[in-house]
N, CA, C and O atoms as a GROMACS GRO file, in nm:
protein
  552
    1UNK      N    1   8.023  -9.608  -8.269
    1UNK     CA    2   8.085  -9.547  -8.152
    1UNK      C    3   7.991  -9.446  -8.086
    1UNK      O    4   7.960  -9.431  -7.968
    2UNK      N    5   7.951  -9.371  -8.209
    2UNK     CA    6   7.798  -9.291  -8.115
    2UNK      C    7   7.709  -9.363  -8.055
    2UNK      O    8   7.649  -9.327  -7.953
    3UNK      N    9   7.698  -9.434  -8.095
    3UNK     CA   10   7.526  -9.504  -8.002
    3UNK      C   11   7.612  -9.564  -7.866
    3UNK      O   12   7.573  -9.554  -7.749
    4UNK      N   13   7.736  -9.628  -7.909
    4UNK     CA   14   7.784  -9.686  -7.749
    4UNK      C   15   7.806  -9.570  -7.681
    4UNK      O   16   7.740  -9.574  -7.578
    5UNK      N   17   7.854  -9.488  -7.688
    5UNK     CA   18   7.842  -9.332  -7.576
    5UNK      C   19   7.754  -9.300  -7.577
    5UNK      O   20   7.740  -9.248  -7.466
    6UNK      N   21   7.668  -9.291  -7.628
    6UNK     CA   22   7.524  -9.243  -7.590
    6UNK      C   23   7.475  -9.352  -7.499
    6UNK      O   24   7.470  -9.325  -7.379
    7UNK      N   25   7.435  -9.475  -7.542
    7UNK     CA   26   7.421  -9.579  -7.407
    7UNK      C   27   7.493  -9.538  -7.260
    7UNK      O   28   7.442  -9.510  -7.151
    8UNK      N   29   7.630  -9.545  -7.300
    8UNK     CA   30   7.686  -9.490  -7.156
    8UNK      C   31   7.682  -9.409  -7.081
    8UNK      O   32   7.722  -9.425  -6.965
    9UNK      N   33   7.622  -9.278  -7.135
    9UNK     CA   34   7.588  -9.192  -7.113
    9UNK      C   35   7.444  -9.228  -7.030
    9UNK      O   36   7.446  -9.226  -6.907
   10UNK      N   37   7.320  -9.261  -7.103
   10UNK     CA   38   7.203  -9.318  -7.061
   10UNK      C   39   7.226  -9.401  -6.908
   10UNK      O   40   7.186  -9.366  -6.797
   11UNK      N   41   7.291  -9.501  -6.938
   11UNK     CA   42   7.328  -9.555  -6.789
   11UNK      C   43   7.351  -9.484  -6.694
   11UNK      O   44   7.274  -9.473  -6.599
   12UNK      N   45   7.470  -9.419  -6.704
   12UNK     CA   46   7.539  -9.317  -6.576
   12UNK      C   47   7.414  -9.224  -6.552
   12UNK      O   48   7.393  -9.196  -6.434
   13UNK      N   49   7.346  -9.183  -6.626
   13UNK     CA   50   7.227  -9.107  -6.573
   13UNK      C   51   7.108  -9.118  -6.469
   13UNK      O   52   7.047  -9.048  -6.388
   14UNK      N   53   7.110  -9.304  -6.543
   14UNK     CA   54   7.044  -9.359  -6.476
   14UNK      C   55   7.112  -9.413  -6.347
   14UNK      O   56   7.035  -9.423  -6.252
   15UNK      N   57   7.203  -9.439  -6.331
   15UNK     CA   58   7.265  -9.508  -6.224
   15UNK      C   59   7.279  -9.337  -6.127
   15UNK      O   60   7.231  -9.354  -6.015
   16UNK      N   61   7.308  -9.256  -6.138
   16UNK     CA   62   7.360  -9.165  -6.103
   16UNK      C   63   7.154  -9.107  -6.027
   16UNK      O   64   7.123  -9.088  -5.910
   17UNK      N   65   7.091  -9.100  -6.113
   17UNK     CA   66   6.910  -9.099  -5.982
   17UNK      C   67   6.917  -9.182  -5.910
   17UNK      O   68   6.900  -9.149  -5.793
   18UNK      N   69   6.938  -9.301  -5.933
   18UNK     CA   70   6.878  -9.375  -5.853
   18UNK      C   71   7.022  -9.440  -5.739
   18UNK      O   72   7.018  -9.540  -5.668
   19UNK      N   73   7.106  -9.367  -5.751
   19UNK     CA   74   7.217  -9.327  -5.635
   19UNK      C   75   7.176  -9.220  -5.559
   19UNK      O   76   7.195  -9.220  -5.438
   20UNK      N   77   7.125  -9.134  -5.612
   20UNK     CA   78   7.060  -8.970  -5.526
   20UNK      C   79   6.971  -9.033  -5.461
   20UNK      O   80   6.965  -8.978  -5.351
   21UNK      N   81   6.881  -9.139  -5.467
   21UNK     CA   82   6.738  -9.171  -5.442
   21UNK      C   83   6.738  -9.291  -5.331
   21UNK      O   84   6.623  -9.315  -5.293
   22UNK      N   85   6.815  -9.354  -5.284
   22UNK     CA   86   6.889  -9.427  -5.236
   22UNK      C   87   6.930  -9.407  -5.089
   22UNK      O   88   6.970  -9.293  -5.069
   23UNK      N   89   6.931  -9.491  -4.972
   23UNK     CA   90   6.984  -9.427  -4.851
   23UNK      C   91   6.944  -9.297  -4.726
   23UNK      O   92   6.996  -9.243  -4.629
   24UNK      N   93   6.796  -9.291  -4.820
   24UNK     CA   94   6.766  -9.121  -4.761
   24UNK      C   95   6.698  -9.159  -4.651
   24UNK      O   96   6.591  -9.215  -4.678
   25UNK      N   97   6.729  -9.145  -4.505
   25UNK     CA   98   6.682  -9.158  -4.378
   25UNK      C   99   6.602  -9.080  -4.357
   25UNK      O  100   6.629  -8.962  -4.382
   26UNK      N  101   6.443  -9.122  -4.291
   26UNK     CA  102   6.346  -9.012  -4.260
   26UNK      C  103   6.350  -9.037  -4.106
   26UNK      O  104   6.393  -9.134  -4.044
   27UNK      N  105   6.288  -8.914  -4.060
   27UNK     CA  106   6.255  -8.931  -3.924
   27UNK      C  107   6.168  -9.039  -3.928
   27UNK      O  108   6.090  -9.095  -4.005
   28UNK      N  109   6.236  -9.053  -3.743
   28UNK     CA  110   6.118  -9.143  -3.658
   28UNK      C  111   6.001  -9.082  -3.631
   28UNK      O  112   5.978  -8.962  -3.646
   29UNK      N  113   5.922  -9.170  -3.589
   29UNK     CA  114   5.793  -9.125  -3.563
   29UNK      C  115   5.838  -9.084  -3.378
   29UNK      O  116   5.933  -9.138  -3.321
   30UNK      N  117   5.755  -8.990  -3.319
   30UNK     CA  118   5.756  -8.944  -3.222
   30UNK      C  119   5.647  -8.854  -3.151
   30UNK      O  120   5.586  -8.757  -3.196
   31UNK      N  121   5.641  -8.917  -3.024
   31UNK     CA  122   5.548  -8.844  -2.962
   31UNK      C  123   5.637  -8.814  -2.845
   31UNK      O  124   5.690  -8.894  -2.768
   32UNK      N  125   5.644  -8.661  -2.846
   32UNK     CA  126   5.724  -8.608  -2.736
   32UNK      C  127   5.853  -8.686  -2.728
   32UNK      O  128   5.902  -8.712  -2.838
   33UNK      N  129   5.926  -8.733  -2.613
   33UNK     CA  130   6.073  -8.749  -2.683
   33UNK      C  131   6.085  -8.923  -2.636
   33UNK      O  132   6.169  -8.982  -2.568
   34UNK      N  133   5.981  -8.961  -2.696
   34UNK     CA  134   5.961  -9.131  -2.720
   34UNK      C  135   5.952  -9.150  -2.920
   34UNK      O  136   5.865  -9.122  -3.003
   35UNK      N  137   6.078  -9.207  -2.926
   35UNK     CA  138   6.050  -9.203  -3.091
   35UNK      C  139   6.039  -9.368  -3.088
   35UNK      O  140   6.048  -9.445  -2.993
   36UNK      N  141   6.010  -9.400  -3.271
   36UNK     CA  142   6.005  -9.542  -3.329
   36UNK      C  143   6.010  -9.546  -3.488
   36UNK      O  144   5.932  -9.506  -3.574
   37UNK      N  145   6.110  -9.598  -3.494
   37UNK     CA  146   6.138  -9.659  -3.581
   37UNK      C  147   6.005  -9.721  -3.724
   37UNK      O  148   5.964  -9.836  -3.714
   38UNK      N  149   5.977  -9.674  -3.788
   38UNK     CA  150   5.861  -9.740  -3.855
   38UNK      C  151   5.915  -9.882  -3.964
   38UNK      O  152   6.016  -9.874  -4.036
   39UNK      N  153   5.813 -10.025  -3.956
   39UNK     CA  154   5.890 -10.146  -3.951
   39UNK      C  155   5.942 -10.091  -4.092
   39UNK      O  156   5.893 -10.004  -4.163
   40UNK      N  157   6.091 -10.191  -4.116
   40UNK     CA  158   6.160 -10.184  -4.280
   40UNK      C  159   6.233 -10.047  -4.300
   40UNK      O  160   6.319 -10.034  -4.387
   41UNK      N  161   6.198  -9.950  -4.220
   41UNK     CA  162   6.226  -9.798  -4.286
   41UNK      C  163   6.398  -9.774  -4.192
   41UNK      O  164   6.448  -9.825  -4.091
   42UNK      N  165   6.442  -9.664  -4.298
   42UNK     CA  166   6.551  -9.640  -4.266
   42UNK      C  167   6.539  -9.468  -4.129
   42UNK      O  168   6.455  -9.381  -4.151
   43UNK      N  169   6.600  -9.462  -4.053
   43UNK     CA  170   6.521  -9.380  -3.981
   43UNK      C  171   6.689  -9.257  -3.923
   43UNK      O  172   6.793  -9.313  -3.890
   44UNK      N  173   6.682  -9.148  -3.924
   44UNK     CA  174   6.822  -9.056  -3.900
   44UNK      C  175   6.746  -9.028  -3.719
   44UNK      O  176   6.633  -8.986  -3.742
   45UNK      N  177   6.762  -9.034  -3.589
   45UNK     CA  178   6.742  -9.016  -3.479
   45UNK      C  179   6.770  -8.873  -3.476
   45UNK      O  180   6.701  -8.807  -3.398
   46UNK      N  181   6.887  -8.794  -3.569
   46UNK     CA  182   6.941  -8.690  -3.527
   46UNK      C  183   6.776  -8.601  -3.559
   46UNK      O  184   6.780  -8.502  -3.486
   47UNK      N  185   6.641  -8.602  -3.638
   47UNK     CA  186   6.558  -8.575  -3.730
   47UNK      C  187   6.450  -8.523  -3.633
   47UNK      O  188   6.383  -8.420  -3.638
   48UNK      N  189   6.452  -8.633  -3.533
   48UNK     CA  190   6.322  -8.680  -3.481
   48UNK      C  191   6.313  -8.580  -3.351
   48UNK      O  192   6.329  -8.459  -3.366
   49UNK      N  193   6.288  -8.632  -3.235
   49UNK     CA  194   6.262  -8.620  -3.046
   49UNK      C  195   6.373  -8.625  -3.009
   49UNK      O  196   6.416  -8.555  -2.917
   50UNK      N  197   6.443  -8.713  -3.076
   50UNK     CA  198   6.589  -8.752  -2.969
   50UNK      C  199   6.693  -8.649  -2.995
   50UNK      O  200   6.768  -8.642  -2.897
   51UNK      N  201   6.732  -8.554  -3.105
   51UNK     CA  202   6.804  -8.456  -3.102
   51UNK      C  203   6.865  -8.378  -3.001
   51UNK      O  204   6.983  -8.342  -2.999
   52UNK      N  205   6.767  -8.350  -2.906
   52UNK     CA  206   6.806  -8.280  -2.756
   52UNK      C  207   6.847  -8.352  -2.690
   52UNK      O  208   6.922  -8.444  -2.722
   53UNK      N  209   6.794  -8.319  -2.554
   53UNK     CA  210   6.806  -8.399  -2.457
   53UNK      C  211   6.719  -8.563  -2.424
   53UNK      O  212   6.702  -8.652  -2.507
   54UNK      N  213   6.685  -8.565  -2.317
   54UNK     CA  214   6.662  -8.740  -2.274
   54UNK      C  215   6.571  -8.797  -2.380
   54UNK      O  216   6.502  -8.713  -2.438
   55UNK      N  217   6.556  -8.923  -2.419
   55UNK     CA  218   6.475  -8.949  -2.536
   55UNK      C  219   6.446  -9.121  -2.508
   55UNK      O  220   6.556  -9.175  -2.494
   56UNK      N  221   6.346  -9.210  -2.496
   56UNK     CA  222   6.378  -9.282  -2.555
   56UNK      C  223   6.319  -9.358  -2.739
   56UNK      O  224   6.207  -9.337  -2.787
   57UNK      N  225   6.463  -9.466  -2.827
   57UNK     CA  226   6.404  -9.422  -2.905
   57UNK      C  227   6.424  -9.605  -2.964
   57UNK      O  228   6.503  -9.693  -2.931
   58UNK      N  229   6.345  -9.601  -3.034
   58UNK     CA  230   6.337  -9.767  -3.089
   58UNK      C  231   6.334  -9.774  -3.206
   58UNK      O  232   6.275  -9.699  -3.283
   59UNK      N  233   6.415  -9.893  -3.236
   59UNK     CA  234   6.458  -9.924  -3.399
   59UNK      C  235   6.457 -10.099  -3.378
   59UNK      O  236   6.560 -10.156  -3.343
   60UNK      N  237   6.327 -10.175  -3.404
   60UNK     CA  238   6.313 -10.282  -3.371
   60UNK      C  239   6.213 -10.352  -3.447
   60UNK      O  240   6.097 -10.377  -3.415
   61UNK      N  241   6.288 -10.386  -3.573
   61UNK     CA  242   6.214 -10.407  -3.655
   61UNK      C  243   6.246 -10.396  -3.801
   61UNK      O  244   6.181 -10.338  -3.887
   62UNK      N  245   6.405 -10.490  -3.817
   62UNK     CA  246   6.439 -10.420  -3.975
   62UNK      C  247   6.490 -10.270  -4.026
   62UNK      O  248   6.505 -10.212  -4.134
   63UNK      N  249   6.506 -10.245  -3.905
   63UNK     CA  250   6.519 -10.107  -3.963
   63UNK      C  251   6.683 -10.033  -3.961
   63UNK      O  252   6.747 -10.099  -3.879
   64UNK      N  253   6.744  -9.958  -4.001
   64UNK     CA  254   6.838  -9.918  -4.067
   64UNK      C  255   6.887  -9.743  -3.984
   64UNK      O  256   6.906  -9.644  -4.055
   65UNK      N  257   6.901  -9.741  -3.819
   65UNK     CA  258   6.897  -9.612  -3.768
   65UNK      C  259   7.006  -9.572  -3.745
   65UNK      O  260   7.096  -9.646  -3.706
   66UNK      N  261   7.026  -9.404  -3.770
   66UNK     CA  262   7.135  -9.371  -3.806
   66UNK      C  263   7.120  -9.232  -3.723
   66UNK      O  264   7.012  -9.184  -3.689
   67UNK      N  265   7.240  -9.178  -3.698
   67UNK     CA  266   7.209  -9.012  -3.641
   67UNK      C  267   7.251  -8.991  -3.493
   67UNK      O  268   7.369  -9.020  -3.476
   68UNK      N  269   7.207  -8.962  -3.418
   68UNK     CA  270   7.236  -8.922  -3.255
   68UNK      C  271   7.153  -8.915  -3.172
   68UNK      O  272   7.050  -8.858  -3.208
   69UNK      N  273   7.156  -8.955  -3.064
   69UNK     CA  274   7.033  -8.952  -2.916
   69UNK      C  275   7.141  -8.846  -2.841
   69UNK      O  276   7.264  -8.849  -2.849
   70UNK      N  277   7.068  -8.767  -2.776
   70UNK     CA  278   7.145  -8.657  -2.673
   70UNK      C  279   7.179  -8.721  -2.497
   70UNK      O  280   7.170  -8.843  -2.482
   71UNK      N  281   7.196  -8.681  -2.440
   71UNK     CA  282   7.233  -8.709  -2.283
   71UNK      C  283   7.098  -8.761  -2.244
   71UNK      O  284   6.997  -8.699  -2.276
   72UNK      N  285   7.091  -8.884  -2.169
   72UNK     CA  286   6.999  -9.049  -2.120
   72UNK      C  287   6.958  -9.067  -2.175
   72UNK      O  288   6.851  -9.108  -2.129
   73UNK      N  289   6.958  -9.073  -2.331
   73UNK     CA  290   6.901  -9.139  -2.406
   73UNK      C  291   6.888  -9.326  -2.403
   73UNK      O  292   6.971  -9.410  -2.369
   74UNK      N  293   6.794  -9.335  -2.438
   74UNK     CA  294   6.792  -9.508  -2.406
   74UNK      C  295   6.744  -9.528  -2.530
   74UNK      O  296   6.639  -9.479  -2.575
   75UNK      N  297   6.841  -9.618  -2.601
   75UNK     CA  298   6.801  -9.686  -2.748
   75UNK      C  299   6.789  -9.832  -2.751
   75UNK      O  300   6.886  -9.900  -2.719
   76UNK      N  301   6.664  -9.892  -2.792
   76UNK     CA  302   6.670  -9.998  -2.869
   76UNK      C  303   6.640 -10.068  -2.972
   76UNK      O  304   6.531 -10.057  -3.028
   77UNK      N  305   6.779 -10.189  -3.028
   77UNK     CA  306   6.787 -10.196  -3.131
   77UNK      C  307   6.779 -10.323  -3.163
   77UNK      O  308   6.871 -10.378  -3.102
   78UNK      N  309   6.696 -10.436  -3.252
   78UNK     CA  310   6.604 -10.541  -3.220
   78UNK      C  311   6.573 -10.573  -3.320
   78UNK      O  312   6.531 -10.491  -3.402
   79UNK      N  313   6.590 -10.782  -3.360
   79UNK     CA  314   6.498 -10.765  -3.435
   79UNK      C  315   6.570 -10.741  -3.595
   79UNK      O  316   6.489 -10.677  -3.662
   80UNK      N  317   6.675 -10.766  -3.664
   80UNK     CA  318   6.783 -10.783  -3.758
   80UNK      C  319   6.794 -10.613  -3.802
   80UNK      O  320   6.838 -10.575  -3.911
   81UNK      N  321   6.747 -10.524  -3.695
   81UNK     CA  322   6.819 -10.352  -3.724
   81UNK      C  323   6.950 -10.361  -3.694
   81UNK      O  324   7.013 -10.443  -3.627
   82UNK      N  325   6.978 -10.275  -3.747
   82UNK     CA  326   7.136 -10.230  -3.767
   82UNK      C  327   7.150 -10.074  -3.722
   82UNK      O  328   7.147  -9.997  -3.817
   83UNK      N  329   7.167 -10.010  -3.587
   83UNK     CA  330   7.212  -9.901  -3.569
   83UNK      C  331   7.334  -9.841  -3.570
   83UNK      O  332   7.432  -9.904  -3.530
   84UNK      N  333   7.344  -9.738  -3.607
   84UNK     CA  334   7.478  -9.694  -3.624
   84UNK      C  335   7.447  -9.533  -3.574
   84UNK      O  336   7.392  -9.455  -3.652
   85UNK      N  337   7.491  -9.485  -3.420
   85UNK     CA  338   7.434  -9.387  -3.376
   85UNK      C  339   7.552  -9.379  -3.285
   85UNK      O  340   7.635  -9.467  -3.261
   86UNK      N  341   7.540  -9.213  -3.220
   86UNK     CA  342   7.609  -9.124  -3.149
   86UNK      C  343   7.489  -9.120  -2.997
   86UNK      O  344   7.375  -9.076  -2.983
   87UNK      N  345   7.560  -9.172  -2.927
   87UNK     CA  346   7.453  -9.127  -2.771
   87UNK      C  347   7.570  -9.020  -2.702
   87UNK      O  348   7.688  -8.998  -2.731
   88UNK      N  349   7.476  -8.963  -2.596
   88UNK     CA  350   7.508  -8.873  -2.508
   88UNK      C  351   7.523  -8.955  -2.372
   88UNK      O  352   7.460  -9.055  -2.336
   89UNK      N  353   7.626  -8.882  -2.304
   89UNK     CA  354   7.644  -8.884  -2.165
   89UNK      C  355   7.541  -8.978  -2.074
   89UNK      O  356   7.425  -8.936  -2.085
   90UNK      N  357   7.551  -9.072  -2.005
   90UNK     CA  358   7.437  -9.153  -1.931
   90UNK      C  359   7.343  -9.215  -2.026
   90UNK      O  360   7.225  -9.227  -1.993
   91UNK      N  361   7.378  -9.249  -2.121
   91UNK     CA  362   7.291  -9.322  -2.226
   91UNK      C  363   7.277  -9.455  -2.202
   91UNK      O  364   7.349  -9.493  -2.110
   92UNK      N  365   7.226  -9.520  -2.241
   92UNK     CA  366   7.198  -9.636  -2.233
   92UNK      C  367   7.108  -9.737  -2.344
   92UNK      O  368   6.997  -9.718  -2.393
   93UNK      N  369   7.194  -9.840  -2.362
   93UNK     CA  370   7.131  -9.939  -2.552
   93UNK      C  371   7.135 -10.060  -2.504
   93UNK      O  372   7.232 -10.098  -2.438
   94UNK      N  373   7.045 -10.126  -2.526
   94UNK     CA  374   7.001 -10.266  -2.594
   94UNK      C  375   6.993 -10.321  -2.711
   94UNK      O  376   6.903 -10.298  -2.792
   95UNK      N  377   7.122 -10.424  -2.736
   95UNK     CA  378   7.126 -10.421  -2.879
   95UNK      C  379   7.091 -10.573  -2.862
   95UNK      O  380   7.169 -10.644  -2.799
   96UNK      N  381   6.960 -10.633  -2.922
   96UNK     CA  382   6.929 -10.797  -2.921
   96UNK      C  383   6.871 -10.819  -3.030
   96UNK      O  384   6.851 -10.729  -3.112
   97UNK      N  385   6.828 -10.965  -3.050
   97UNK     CA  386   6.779 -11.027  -3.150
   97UNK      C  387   6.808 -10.995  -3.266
   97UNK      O  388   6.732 -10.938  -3.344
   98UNK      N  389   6.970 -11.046  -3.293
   98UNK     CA  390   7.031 -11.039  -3.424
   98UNK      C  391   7.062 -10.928  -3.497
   98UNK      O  392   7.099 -10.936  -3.615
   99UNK      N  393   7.042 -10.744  -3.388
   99UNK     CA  394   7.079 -10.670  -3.429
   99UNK      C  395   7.245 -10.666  -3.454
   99UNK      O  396   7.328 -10.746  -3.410
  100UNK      N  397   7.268 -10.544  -3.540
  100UNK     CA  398   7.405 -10.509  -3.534
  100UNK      C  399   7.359 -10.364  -3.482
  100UNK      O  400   7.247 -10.313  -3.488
  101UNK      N  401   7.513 -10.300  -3.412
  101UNK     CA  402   7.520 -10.213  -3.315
  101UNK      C  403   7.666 -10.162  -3.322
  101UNK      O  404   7.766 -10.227  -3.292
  102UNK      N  405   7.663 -10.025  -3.369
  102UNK     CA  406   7.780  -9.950  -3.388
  102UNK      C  407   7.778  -9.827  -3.311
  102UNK      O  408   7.740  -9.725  -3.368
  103UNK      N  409   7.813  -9.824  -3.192
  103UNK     CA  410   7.761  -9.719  -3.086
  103UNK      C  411   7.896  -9.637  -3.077
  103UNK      O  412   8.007  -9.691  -3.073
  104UNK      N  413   7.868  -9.462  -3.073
  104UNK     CA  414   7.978  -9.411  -3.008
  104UNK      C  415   7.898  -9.314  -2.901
  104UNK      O  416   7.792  -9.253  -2.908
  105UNK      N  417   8.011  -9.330  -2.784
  105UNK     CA  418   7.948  -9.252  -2.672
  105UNK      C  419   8.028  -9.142  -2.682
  105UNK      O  420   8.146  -9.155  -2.713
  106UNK      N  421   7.961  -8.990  -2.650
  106UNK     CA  422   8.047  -8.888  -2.595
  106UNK      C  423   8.077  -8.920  -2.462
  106UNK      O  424   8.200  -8.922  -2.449
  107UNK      N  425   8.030  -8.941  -2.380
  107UNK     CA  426   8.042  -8.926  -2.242
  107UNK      C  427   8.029  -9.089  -2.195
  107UNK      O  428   8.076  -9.186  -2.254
  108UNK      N  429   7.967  -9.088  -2.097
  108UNK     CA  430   7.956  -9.217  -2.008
  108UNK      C  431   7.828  -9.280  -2.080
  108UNK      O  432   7.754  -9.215  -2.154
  109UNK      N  433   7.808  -9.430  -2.046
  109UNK     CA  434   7.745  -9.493  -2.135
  109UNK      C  435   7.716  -9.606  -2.131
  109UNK      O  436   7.787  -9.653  -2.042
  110UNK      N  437   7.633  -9.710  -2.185
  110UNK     CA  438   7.640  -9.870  -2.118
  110UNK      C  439   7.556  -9.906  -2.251
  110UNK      O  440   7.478  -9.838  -2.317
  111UNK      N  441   7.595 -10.022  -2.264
  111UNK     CA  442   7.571 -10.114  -2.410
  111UNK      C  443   7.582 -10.248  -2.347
  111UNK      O  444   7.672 -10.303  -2.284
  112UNK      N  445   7.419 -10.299  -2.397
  112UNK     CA  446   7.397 -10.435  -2.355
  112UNK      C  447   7.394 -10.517  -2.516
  112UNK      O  448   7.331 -10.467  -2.609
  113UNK      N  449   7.454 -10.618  -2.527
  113UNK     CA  450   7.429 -10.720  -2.665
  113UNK      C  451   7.455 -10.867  -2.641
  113UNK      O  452   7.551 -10.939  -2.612
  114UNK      N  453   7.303 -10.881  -2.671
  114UNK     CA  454   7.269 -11.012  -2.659
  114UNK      C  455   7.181 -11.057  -2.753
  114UNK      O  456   7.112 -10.979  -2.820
  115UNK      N  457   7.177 -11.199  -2.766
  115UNK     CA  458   7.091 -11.277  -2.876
  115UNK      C  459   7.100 -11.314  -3.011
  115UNK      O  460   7.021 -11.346  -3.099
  116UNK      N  461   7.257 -11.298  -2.998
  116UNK     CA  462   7.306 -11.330  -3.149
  116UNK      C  463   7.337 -11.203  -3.217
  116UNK      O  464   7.395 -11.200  -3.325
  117UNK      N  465   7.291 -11.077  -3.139
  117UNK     CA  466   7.348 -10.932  -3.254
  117UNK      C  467   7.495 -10.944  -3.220
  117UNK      O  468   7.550 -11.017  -3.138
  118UNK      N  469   7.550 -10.841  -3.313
  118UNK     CA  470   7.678 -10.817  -3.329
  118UNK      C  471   7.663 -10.657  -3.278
  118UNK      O  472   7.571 -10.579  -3.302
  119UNK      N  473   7.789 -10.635  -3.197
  119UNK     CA  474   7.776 -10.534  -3.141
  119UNK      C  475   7.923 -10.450  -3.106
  119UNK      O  476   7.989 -10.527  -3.037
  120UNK      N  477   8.004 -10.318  -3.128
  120UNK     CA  478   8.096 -10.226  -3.114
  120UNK      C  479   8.059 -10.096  -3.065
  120UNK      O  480   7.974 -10.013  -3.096
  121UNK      N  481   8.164 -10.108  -2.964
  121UNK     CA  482   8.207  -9.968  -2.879
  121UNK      C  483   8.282  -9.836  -2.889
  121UNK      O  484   8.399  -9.837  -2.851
  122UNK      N  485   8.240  -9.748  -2.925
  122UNK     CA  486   8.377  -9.634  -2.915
  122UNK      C  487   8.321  -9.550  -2.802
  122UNK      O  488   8.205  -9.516  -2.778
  123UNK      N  489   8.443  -9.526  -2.735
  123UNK     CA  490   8.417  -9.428  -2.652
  123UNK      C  491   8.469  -9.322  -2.694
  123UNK      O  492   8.535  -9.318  -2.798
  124UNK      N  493   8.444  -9.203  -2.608
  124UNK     CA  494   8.552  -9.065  -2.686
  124UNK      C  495   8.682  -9.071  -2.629
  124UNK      O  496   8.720  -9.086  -2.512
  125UNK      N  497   8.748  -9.055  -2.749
  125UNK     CA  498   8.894  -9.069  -2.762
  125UNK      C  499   8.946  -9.174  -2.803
  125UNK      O  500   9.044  -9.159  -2.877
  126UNK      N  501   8.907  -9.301  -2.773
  126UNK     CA  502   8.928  -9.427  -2.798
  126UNK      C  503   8.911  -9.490  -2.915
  126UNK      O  504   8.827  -9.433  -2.985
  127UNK      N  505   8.977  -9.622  -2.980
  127UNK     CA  506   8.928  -9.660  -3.085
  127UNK      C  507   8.799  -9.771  -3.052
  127UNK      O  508   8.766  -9.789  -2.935
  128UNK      N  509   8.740  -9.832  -3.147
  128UNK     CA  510   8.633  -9.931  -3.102
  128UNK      C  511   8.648 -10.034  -3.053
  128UNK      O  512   8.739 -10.096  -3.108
  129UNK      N  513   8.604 -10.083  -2.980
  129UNK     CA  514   8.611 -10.214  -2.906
  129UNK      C  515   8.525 -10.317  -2.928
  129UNK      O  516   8.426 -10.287  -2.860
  130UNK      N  517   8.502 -10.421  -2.981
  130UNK     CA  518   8.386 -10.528  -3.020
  130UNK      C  519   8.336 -10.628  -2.901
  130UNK      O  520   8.398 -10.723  -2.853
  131UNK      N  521   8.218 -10.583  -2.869
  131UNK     CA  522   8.148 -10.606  -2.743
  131UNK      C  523   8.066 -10.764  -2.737
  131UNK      O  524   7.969 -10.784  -2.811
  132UNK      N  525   8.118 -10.875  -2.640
  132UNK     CA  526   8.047 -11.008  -2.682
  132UNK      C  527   7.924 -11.017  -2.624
  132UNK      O  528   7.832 -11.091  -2.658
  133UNK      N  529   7.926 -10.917  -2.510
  133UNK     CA  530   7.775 -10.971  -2.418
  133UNK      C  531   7.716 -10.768  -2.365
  133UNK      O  532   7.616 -10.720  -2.311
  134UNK      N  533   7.818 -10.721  -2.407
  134UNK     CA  534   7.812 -10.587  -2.367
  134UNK      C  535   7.946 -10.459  -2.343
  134UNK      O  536   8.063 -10.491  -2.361
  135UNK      N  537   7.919 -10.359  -2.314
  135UNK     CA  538   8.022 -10.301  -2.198
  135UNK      C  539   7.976 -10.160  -2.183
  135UNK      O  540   7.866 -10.116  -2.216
  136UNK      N  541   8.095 -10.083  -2.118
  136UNK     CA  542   8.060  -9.930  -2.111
  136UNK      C  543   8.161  -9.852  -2.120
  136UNK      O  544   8.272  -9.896  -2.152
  137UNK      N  545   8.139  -9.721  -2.094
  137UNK     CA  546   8.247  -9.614  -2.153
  137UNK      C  547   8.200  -9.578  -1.984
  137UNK      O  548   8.098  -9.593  -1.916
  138UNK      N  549   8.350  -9.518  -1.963
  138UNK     CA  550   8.315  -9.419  -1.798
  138UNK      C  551   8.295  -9.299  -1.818
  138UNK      O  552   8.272  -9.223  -1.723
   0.00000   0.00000   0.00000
C-alpha cells in the first residue's frame, strides 16, 4: 500500500509540472504596433504592440492567439490558427484558411471568414453568433 501511494503521489507531481508548464502564451514579435505571430507558437496579443491603441497583428501560421487588440485594430488569422481575442471599437479580422475564430467586440467591428475556417461573433451585450462567410457588431 506504501509504494502504491507513493507512485501516486510521484504522478500527481509529475502531472501537476507539466500542467504549470503547459499553455503559457508569449508575446508576439513586434515592431512598433505591427505584431506576428511566430510559426507553431502560442502568442497572448494583450503582451505585445497591440495592447493600446491601433495595431495591426498576425497569427498565420499554426498558431494559438489569445488576449486583446485595442480600438482599429486589424487581425489576421490564417493558415489552421485558432484565435480567441477581444478587439476594440472599429476593428477589423480576417479569419481564412481553415482558421478558427472566436472574436468579441467591445464596440463596432467587422469579421470576415472564409476558406473553410470556422468562425463566432460576440458583440457587447450579446450572446455569440456563428458567422458562415462573416458579419459585424454596430
Amino acid at each position: 500500500m506504501k509504494t502504491l501511494k507513493r507512485v501516486l503521489w510521484s504522478l500527481s507531481a509529475v502531472m501537476l509540472l507539466a500542467i504549470g508548464g503547459c499553455g503559457s502564451a508569449q508575446a508576439p514579435s513586434c515592431t512598433g504596433t505591427s505584431c506576428a505571430c511566430p510559426s507553431g507558437a502560442s502568442c497572448d496579443l494583450a503582451q505585445g504592440g497591440c495592447s493600446g491603441g491601433s495595431c495591426t497583428a498576425s497569427c498565420i501560421d499554426k498558431n494559438n492567439c489569445i488576449g486583446s487588440c485595442g480600438p482599429s485594430c486589424s487581425l489576421a488569422c490564417s493558415n489552421g490558427s485558432t484565435c480567441t481575442v477581444t478587439v476594440g471599437p472599429s476593428a477589423s479580422v480576417s479569419c481564412t484558411s481553415g482558421a478558427t475564430c472566436h472574436i468579441t467586440c467591445t464596440g463596432s467591428c467587422s469579421v470576415g471568414c472564409t476558406g473553410g475556417s470556422t468562425c463566432d461573433l460576440t458583440c457587447a451585450g450579446k450572446s455569440a453568433q456563428t458567422l458562415s462567410a462573416g458579419g459585424q457588431c454596430p
